[in-house]
C-alpha positions as a printed NumPy array, in Angstrom:
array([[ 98.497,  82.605, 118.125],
       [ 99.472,  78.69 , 118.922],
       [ 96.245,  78.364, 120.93 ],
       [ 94.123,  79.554, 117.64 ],
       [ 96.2  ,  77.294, 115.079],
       [ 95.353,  74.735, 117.599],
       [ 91.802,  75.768, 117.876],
       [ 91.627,  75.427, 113.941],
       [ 93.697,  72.318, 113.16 ],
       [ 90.697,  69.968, 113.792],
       [ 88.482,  71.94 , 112.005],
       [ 90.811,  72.629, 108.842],
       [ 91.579,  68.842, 108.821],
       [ 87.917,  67.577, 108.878],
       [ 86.987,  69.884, 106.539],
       [ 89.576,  68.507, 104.105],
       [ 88.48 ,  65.264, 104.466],
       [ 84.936,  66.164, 104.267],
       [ 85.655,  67.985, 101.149],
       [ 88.35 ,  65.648,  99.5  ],
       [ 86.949,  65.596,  96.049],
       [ 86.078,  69.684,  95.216],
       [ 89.4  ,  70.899,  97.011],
       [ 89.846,  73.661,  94.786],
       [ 86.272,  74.812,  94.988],
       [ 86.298,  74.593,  98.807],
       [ 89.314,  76.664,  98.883],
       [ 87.521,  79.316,  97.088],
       [ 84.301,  79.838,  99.262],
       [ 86.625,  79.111, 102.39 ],
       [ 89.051,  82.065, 101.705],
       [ 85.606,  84.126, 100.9  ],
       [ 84.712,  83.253, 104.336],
       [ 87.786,  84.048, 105.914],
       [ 87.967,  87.385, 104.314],
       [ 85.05 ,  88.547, 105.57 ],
       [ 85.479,  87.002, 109.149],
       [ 88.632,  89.049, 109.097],
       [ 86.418,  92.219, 109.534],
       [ 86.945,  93.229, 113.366],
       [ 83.281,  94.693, 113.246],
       [ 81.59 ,  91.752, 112.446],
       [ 84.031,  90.297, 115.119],
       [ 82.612,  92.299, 117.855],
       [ 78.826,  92.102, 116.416],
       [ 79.541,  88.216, 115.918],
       [ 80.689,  88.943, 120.114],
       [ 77.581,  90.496, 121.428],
       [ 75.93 ,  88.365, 123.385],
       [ 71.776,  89.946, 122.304],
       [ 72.914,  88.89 , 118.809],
       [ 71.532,  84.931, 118.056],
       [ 73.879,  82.621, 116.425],
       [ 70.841,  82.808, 113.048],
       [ 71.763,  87.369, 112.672],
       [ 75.467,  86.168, 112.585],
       [ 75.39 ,  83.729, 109.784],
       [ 72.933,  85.701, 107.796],
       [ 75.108,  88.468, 107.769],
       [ 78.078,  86.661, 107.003],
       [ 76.694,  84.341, 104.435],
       [ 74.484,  87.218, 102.84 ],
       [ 78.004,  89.252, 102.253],
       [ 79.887,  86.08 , 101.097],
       [ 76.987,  85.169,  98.391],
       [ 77.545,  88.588,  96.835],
       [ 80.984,  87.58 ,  95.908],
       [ 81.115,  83.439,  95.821],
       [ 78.409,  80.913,  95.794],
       [ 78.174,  79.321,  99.268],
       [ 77.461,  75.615,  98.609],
       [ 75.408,  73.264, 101.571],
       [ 78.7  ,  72.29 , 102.993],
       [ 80.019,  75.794, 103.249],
       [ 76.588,  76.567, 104.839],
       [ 76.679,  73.946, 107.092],
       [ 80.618,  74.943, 107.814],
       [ 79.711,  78.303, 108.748],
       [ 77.057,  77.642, 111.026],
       [ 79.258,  75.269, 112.702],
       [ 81.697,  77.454, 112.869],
       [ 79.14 ,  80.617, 114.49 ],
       [ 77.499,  77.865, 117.028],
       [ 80.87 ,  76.824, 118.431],
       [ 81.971,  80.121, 118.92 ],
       [ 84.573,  79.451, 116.598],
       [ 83.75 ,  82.326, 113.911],
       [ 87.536,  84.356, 114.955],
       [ 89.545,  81.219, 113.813],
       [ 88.432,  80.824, 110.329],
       [ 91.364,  82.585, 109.11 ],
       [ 93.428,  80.339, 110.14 ],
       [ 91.124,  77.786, 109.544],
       [ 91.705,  78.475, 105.877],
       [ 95.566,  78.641, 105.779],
       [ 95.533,  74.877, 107.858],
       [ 93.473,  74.194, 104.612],
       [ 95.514,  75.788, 101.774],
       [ 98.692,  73.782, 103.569],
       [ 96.859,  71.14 , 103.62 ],
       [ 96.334,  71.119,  99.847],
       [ 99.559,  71.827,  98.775],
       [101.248,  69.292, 101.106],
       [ 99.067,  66.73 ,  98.702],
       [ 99.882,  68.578,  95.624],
       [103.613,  68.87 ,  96.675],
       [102.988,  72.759,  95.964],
       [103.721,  76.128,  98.163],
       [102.128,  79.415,  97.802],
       [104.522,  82.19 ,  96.659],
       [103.585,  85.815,  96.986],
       [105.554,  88.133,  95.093],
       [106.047,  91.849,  96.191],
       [106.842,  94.441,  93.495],
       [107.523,  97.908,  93.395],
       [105.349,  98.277,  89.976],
       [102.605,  95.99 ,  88.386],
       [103.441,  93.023,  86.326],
       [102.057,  91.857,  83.145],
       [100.96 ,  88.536,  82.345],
       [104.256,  87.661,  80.521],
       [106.66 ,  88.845,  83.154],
       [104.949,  87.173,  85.832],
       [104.952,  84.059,  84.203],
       [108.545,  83.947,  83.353],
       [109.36 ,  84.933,  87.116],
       [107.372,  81.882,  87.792],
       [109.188,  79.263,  85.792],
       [112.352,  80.738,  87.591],
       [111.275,  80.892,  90.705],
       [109.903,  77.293,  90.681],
       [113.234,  76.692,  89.351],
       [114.631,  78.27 ,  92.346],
       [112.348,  76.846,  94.814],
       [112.378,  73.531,  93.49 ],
       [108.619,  72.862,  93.858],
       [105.383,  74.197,  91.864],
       [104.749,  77.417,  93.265],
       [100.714,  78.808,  93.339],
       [102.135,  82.845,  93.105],
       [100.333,  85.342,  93.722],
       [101.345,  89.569,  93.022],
       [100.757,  92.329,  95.671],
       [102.392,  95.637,  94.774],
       [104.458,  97.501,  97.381],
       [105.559, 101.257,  96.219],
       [108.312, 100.976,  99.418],
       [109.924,  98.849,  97.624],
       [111.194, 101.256,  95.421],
       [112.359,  98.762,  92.629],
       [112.743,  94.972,  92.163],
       [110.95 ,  92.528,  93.917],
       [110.574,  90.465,  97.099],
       [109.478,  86.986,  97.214],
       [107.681,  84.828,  99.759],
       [107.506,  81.299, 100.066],
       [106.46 ,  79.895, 103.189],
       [109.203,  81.006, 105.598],
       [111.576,  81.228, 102.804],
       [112.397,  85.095, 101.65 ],
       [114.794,  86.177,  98.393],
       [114.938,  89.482,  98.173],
       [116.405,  91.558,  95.336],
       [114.288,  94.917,  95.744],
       [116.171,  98.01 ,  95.829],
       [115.015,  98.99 ,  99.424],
       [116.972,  95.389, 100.543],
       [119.896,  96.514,  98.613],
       [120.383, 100.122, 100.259],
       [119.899,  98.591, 103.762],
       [122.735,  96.447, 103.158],
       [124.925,  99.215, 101.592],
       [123.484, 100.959, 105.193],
       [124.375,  97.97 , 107.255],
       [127.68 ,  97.949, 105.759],
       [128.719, 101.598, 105.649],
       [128.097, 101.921, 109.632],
       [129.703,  98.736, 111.036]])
């Protein structure tokens, strides 16, 4: 995995430069990208060497334009990208490029796990207090996780706090058979 974040440093950097005044926006049809580069059949069709570099980034850009619009420089990106070969590192490509926005914005991406959905009102007051907690503007973002069984679990970076009730009976666990 070092010799793909390596691989995609250059490319996430440039890219930010290139891009320094719709950040946001780039973000947006860059994560599209990703997403769909993700897909390990387009990774072995993208692979196949009687497949031209032109049926790779219609296919990609054609699934991306259902869902985001894919401006020049995200055209131009991509095709880069598919003539260097370089198509497997875009999602990495992309988190190099969210870090690099919120190292500028002094933010961090938070993802909260929760047992249960959470309404607009709840997740905003768990987002005052974990900022709080934290100490820095946090971008959060829900997924819901049924193991959990109750509470939540938060990710920030390689920072963890976790209060769900699956944490708490592996501790009680832990404790009862040492």
């Amino acid at each position: 995995m070092a010799e793909l974040a390596t691989i995609a440093r250059p490319y996430a950097e440039a890219l930010f430069k290139a891009q320094a005044s719709d950040l946001a926006g780039t973000a947006g049809w860059l994560d599209a990208l990703a997403a769909v580069a993700d897909n390990a059949q387009l990774q072995q069709f993208a692979d196949n060497p009687r497949v031209t570099d032109a049926q790779v980034y219609d296919l990609v850009s054609g699934v991306v334009q259902k869902h985001v619009s894919l401006p020049a420089a995200g055209q131009n990106f991509l095709r880069l990208l598919i003539e260097n070969r370089r198509l497997g590192a875009l999602s990495v490509i992309a988190q190099q490029f969210r870090a690099l926005m919120n190292a500028q914005s002094g933010t961090a991406d938070a993802v909260v796990y929760s047992a249960f959905p959470m309404d607009a009102t709840a997740l905003s007051g768990l987002s005052a207090t974990l900022e709080k907690r934290f100490a820095r503007k946090l971008n959060v973002s829900v997924q819901q996780d049924a193991s959990l069984i109750g509470g939540i679990r938060v990710v920030v970076g390689d920072e963890v706090l976790d209060t769900s009730v699956k944490a708490r009976l592996e501790q009680m666990k832990a404790a009862l058979t040492a």
